[in-house]
Structure formats: C-alpha cells, structure tokens
C-alpha positions as a LaTeX table, in Angstrom:
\begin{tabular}{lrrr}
\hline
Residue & $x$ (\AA) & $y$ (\AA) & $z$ (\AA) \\
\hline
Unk1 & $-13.23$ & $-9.54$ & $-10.54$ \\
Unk2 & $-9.39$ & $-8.25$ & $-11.10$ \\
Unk3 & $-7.42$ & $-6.18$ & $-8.75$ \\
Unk4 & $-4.44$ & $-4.73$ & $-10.05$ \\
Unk5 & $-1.59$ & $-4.46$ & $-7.02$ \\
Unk6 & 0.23 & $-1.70$ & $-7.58$ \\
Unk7 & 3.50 & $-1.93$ & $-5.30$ \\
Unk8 & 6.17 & 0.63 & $-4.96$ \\
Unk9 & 8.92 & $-1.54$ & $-5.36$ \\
Unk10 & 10.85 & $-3.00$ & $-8.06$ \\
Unk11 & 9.27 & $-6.55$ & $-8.09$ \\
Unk12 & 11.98 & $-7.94$ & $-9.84$ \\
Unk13 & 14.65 & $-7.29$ & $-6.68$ \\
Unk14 & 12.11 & $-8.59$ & $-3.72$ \\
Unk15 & 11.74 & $-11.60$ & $-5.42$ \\
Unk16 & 10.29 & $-13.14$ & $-2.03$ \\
Unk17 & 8.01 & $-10.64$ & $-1.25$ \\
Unk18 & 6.86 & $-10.42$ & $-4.83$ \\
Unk19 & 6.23 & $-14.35$ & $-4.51$ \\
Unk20 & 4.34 & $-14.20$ & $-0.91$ \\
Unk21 & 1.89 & $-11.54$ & $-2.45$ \\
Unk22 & 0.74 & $-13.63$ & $-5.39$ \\
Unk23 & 0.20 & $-16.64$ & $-2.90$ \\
Unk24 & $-1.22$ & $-14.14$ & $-0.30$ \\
Unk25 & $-3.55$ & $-12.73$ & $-2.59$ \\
Unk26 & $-5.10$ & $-16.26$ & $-3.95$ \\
Unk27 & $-5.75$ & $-17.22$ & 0.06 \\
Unk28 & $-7.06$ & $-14.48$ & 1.23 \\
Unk29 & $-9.80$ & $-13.53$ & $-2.29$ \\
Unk30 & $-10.35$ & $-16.90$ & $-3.34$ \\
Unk31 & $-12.64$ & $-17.53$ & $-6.00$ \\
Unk32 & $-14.18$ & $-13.85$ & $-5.33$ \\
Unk33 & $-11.14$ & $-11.68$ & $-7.23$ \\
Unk34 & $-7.97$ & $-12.46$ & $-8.89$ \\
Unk35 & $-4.97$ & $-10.43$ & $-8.07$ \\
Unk36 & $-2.23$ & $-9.74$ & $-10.11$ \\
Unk37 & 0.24 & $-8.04$ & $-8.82$ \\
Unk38 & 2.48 & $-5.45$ & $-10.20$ \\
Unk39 & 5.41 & $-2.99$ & $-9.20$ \\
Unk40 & 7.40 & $-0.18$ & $-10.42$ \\
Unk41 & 9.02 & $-0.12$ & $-13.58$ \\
Unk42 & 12.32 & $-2.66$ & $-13.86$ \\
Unk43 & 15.46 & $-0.51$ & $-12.78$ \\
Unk44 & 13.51 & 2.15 & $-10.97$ \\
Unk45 & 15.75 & 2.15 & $-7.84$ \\
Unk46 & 20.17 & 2.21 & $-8.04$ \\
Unk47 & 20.79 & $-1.60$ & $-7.32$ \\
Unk48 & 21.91 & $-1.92$ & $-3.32$ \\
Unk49 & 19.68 & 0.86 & $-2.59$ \\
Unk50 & 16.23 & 0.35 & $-1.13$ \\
Unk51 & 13.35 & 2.08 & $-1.71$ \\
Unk52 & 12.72 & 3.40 & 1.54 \\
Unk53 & 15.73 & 4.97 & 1.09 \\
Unk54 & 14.88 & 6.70 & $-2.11$ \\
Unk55 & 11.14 & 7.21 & $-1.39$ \\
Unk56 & 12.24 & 9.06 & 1.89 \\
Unk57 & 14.02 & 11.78 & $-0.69$ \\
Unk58 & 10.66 & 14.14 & $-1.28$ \\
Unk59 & 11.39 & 15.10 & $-4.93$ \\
Unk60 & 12.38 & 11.13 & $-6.12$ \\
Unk61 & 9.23 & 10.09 & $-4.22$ \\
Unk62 & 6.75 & 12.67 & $-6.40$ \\
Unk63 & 8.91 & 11.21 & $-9.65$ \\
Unk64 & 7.55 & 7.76 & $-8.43$ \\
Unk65 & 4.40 & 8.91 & $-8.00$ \\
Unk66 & 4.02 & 9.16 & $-11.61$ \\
Unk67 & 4.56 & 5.60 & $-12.21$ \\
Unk68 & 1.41 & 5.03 & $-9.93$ \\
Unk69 & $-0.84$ & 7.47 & $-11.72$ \\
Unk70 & 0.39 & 5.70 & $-15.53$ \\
Unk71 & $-0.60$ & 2.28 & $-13.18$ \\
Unk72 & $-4.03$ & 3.48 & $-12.55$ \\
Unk73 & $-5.00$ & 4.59 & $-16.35$ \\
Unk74 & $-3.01$ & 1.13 & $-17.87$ \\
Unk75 & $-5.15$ & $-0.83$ & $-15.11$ \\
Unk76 & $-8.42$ & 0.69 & $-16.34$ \\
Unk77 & $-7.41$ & 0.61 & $-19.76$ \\
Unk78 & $-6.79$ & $-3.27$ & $-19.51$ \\
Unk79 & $-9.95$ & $-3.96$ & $-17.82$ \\
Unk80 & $-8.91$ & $-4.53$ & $-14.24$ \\
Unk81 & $-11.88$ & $-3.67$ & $-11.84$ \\
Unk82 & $-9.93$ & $-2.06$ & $-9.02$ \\
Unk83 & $-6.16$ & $-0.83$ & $-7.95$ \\
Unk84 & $-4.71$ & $-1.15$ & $-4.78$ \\
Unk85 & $-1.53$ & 0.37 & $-4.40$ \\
Unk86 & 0.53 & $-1.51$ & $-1.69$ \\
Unk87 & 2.40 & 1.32 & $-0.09$ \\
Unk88 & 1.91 & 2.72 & 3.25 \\
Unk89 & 2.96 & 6.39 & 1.72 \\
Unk90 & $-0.33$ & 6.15 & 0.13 \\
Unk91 & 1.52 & 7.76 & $-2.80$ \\
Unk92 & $-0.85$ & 9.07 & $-5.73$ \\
Unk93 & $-3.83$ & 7.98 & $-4.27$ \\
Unk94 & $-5.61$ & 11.11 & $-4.72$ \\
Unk95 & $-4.47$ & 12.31 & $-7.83$ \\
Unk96 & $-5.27$ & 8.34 & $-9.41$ \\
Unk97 & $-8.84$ & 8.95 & $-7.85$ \\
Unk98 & $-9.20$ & 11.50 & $-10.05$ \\
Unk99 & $-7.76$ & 10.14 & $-13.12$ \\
Unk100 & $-9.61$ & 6.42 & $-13.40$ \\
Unk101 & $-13.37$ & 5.65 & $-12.83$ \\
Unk102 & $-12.00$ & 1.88 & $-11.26$ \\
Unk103 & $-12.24$ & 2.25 & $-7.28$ \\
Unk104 & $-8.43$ & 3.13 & $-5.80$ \\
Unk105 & $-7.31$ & 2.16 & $-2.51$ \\
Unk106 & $-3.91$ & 2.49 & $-0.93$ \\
Unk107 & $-2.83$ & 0.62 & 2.79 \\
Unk108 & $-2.83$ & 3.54 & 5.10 \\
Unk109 & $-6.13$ & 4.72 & 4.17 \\
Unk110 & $-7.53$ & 1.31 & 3.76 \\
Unk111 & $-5.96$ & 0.26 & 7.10 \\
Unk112 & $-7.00$ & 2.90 & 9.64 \\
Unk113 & $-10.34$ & 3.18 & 8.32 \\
Unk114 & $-11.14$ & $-0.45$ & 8.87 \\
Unk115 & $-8.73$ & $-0.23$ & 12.36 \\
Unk116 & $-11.76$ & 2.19 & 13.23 \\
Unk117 & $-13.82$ & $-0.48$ & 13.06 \\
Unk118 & $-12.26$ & $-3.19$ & 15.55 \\
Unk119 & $-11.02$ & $-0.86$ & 18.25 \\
Unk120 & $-11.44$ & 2.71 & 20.07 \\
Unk121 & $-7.50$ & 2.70 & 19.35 \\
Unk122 & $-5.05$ & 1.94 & 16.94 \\
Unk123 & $-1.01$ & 2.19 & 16.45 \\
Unk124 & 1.23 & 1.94 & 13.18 \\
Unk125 & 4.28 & 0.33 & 13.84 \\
Unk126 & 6.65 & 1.69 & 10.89 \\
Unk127 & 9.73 & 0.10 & 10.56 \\
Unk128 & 11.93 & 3.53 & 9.82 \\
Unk129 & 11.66 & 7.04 & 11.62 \\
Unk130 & 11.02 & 8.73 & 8.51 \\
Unk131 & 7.85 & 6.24 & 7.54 \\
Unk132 & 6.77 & 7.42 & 11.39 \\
Unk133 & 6.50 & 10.96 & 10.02 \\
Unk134 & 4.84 & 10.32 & 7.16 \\
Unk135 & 2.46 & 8.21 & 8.66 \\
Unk136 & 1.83 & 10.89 & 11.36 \\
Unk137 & 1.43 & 13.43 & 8.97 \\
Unk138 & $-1.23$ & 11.39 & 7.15 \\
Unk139 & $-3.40$ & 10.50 & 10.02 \\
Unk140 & $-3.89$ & 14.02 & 10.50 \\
Unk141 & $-4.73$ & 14.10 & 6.90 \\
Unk142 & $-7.16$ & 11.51 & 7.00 \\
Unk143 & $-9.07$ & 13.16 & 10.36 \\
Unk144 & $-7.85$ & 10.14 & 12.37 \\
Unk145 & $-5.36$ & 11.12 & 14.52 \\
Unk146 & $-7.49$ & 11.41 & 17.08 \\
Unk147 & $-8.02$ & 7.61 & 16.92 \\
Unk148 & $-4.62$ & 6.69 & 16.63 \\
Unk149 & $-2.61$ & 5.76 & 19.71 \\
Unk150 & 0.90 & 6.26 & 17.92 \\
Unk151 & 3.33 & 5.24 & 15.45 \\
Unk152 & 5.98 & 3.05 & 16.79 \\
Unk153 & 9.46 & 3.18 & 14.82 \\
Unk154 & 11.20 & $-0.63$ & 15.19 \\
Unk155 & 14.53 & $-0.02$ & 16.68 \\
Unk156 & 17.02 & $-0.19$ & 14.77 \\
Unk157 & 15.33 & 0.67 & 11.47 \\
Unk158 & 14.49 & $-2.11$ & 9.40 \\
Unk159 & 15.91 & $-2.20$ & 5.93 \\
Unk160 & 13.52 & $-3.86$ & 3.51 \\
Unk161 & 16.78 & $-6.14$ & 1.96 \\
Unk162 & 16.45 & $-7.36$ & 5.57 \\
Unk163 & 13.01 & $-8.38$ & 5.30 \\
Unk164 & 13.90 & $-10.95$ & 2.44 \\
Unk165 & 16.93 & $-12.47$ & 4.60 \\
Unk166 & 16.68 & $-15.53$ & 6.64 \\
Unk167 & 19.28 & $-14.86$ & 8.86 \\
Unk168 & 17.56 & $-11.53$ & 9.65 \\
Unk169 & 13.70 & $-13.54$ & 11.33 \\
Unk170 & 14.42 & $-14.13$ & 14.46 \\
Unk171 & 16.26 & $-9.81$ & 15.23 \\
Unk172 & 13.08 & $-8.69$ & 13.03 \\
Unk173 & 10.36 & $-10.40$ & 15.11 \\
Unk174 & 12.21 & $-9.52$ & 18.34 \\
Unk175 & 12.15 & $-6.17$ & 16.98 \\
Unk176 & 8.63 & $-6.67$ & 16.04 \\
Unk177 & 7.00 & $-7.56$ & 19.14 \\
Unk178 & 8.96 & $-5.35$ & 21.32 \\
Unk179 & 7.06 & $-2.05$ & 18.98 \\
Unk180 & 4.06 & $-4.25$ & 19.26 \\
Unk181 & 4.04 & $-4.47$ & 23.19 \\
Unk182 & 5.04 & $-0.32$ & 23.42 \\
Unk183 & 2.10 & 0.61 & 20.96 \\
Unk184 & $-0.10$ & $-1.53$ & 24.04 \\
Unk185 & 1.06 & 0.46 & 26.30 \\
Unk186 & 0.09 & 3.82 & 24.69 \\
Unk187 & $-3.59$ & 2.68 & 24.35 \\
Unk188 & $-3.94$ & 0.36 & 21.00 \\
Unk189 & $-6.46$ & $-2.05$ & 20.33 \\
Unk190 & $-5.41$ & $-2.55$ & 16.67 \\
Unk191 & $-2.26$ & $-2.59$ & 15.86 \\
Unk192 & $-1.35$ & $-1.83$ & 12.15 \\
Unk193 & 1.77 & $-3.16$ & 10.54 \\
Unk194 & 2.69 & $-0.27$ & 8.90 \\
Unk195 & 4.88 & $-1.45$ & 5.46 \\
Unk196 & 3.66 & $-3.62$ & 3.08 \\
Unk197 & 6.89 & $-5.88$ & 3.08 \\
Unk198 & 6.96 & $-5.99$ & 6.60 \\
Unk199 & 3.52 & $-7.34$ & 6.66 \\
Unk200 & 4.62 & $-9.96$ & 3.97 \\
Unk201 & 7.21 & $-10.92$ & 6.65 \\
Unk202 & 4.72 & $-11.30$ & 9.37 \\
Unk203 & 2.17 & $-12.96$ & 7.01 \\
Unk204 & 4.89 & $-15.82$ & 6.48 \\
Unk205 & 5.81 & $-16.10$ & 9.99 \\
Unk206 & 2.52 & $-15.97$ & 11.32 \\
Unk207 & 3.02 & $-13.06$ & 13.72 \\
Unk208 & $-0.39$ & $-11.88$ & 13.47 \\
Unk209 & $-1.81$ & $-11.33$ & 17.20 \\
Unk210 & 0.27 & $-10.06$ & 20.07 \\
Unk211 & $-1.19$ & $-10.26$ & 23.32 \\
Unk212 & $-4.39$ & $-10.59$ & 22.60 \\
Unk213 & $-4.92$ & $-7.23$ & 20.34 \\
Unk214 & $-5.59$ & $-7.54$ & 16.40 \\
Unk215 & $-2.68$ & $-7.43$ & 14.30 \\
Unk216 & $-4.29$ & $-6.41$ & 11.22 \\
Unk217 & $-3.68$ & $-8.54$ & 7.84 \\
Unk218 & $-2.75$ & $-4.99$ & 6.03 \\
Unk219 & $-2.77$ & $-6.42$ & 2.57 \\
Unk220 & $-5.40$ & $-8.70$ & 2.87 \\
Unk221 & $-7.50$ & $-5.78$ & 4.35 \\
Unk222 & $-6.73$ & $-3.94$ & 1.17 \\
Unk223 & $-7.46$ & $-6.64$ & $-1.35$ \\
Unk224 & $-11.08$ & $-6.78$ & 0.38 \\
Unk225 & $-11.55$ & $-3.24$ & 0.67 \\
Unk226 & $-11.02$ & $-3.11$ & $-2.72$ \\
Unk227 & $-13.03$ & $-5.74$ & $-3.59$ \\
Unk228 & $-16.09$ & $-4.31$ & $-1.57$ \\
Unk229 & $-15.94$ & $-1.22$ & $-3.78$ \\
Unk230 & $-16.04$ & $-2.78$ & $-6.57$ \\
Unk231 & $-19.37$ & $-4.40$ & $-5.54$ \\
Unk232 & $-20.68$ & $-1.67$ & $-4.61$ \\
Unk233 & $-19.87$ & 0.56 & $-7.47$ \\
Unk234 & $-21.55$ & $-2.67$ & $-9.41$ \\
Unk235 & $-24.89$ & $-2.62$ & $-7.00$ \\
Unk236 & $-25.44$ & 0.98 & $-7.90$ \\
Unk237 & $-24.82$ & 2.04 & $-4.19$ \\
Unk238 & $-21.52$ & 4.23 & $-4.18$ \\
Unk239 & $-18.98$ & 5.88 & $-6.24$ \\
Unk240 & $-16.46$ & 8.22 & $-6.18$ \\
Unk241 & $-17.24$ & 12.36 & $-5.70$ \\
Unk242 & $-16.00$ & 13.89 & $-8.39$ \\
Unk243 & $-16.91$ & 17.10 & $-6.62$ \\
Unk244 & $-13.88$ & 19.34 & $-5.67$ \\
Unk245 & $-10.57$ & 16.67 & $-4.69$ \\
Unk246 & $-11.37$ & 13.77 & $-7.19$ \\
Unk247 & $-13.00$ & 15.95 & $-10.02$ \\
Unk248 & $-12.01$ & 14.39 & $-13.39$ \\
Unk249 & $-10.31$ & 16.35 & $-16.27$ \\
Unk250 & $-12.16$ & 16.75 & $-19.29$ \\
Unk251 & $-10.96$ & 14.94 & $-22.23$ \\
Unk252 & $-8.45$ & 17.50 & $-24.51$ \\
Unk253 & $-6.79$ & 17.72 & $-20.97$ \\
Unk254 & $-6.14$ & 14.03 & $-20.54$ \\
Unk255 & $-5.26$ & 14.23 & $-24.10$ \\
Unk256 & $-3.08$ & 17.22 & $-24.08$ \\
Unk257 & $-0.90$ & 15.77 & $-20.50$ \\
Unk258 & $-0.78$ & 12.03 & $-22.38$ \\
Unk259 & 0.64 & 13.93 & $-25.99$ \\
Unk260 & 2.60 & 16.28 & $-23.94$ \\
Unk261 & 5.93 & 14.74 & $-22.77$ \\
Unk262 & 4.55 & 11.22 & $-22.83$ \\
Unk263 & 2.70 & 11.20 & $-20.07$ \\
Unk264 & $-0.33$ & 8.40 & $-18.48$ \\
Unk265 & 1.07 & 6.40 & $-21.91$ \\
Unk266 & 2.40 & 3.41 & $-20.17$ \\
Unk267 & 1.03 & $-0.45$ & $-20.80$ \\
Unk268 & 0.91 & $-3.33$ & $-17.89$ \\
Unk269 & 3.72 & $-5.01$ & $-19.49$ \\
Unk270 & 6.35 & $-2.01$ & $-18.71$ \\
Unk271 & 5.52 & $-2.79$ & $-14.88$ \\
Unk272 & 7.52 & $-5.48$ & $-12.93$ \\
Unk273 & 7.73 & $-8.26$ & $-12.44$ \\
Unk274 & 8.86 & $-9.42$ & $-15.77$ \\
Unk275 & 9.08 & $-12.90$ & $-14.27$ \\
\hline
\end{tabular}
C-alpha cells in the first residue's frame, strides 16, 4: 500500500519537518503502507514568509487549493492507493473527493472523528488566532462542535520558521503545555494538536500526554485512517457517495477543465521536495 502525503508547505524550506515526516511515517505504518511524502510546488510561498501567513489570506489560500486537487489526480494517476493531505485547513478535501476514486483524508477531519472515539470531549490547540477560526468554523461543518471543548490559540502565535529552530523548544513547549492545561480546564479528554508542523515538533520532543489526557499523534492518526480506507475500499465494505457533495464529473468535463487553462495536468515530480 502507498499513501501519498500531500502537505501544504513548500517541502523544500521546512527541511526538518519534511525529514521528521518521512521517518514518522516509516514508524508509525511499518511494513503495512509506504508513505511518500509530498508538498506544494517549489517557490509556492515569497521566501521569509510562512505559509500560515499566506494561507490565512482567503483568495491565496483557494489558489493553493488547486495544487491539492492536481495532487489528488497525479496521486491516482501514479498508482498511489490513498492521499492524505497534512493540513489542518482541510483545504480541497471535498472537491479532491470528488475528483479521484483513491480514499482522501485531511487532519481535521481525520482527527476529530477518531478524538470521538477516545473521549466525550476534545480541544484543538492551534498555534495562531486565525487557525482558531478556521478550525471553529469547521467543527461546525463537520457536526462536531458539539463535541469539542474549544480551540486554544498558543500565546504568542507560533510562527512555523519557529517550529524548525532549536533555540525556539523550550518557549514552544512552555507555550504548549500551558494551551494544553487551559483546553483541561474547559472539559477535554483529547486534546488535538492542531498543525501538522506543530505536531512534528511534539512528535520529536515527545510531548505526547499532558496530565494524563491523550495527546493525539495527528499525523500518525491520518496515515492509519487512511490506510483503513484503503482496506476497506479493497474488502468490498465502503466507498465513497458519489451522491450529491462527492458526485464525480463525467468525462468531457474532466477533459474540458484539464484542456482548458491547464488545469488537474500536473505530475508527482512538479511537487516538493526535490531533495
């Protein structure tokens, strides 16, 4: 089995986080899937500026959001069994549901879902005020706000170039904890880290468990999500509606959108990392 990663960063910048994912993905799929992971196209974001900060800009984020959707039809095209897109924006899942017969998961989803699951409770803990929104705004989405104690922004905001420093460990997990122990007090059980490079960060520091209530592993809760479709879809027991929100276009319209501007034309080797 091969699940394509689908980050929503340049890979080639976060060369640290790019690094911890392949290693994270071998320990936590082991002989069961390979993952390879993959991220925007090189140059996507102005160098100095992080992606949260461009991603929190509505109209760049839905140009992104393209790249995801040309992910999803190269994955399938090059055999991969399953994408996961590692972004807690959840960006494209949707419309890539409807594009690709391979199973597509993205964190958020993925994460509360399973969060269900292990507690009557859970809390995000985003790591800027603007991911807070968003997050809110997809709980309510998904049906789950109900089940969600709250999103926690770390204060300050956490840049994600800060995420890859050393200097910056011991302020981030400080940080960290302190959202952690607040998300306790408004009821959580589960406790979701709620960016994928922050969870790299606590994945390598080993700051998974505060207090006694599950930290969850996000990414290694999506690799296996992902995975689980995939046998399932292969057992004959589930598969994606293609009623309604994930109905498929009909072939002339995939055709037309692919000849039309260039679109869903893209090949794995145009996504980082190139290294």
């Amino acid at each position: 089995m091969r699940i394509w990663h689908q980050s929503f960063t340049d890979l080639d910048v976060f060369s640290q986080y790019r690094d911890t994912l392949r290693d994270h993905g071998r320990q936590v799929m082991g002989a069961d899937a390979e993952v390879v992971v993959h991220g925007l196209r090189p140059g996507t974001y102005p160098a100095g500026i992080a992606p949260m900060e461009v991603n929190s800009i509505a109209g760049l984020r839905m140009l992104n959001e393209q790249q995801v959707l040309e992910a999803a039809v190269a994955a399938q095209d090059a055999g991969y069994d399953a994408m996961a897109i590692g972004c807690f924006f959840d960006p494209a899942l949707h419309q890539a549901r409807s594009l690709v017969d391979i199973p597509v998961v993205s964190l958020t989803e993925s994460c509360m879902l399973t969060a269900c699951s292990l507690g009557r409770k859970f809390a995000v803990i985003s790591i800027t005020d603007f991911q807070k929104m968003l997050t809110e705004e997809l709980a309510a989405a998904y049906g789950l706000a109900g089940r969600m104690a709250g999103v926690v922004a770390m204060s300050p905001a956490v840049s994600l170039f800060d995420l890859e420093r050393a200097d910056a460990v011991d302020s981030i997990r400080e940080r960290f904890i302190a959202s952690c122990q607040e998300a306790l007090r408004l009821g959580a059980e589960v406790i979701i880290p709620g960016d994928g490079v922050l969870n790299e960060f606590l994945v390598r520091n080993r700051l998974l468990q505060v207090e006694g209530a599950v930290v969850l592993d996000a990414l290694g809760v999506l690799f296996q999500h992902a995975a689980f479709l995939v046998r399932g879809r292969a057992a004959g027991v589930l598969d994606v509606s293609r009623r309604l929100l994930y109905a498929k276009p009909t072939a002339p319209m995939l055709a037309h959108a692919r000849a039309f501007g260039g679109a869903l034309r893209r090949s794995e080797s145009d996504f980082s990392p190139t290294r």
